[in-house]
C-alpha positions as CSV (number, residue, x, y, z in Angstrom):
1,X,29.7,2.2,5.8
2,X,28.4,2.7,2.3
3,X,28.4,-1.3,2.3
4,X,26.1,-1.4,5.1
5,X,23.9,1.0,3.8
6,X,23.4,-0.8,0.5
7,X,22.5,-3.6,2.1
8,X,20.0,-1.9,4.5
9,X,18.3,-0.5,1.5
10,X,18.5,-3.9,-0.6
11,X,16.6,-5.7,2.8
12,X,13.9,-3.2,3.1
13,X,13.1,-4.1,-1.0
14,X,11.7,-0.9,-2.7
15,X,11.1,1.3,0.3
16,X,14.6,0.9,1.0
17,X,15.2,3.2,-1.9
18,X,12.3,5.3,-2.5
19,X,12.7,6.9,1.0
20,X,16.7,8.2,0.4
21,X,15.6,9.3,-3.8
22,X,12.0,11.1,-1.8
23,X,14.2,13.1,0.5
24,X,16.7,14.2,-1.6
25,X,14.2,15.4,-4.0
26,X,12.3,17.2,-1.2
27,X,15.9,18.6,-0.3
28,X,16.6,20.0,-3.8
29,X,13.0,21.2,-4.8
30,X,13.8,23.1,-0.8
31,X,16.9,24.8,-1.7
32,X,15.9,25.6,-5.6
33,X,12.9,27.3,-3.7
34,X,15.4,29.0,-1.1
35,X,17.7,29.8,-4.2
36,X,14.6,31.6,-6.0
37,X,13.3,33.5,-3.0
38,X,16.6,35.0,-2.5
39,X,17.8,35.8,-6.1
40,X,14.6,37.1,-7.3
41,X,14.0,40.8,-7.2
42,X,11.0,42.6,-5.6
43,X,9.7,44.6,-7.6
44,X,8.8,48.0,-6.4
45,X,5.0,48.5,-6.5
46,X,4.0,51.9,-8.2
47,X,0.3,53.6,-7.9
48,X,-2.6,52.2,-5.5
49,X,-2.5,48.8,-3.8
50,X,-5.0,46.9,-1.6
């Protein structure tokens, strides 16, 4: 399977691997954001706020 899709990529030239490199970097900047929503602490507010 990984033979095939080797070969995919190499026959679609450079957008053949730009589009596999674009999504996983999409899917790690996605679950570093997740990571940082989640592990960062809300700080409690103290006084007035708008």
């Amino acid at each position: 399977m990984m033979t095939d899709c080797l070969a995919l990529m190499g026959h679609m030239s450079w957008l053949g691997w730009l589009m596999p490199l674009a999504v996983l970097a999409l899917l790690g900047l996605g679950i570093a954001a997740l990571l940082k929503y989640l592990f960062t602490s809300t700080k409690p507010t103290t006084g007035a706020s708008s």
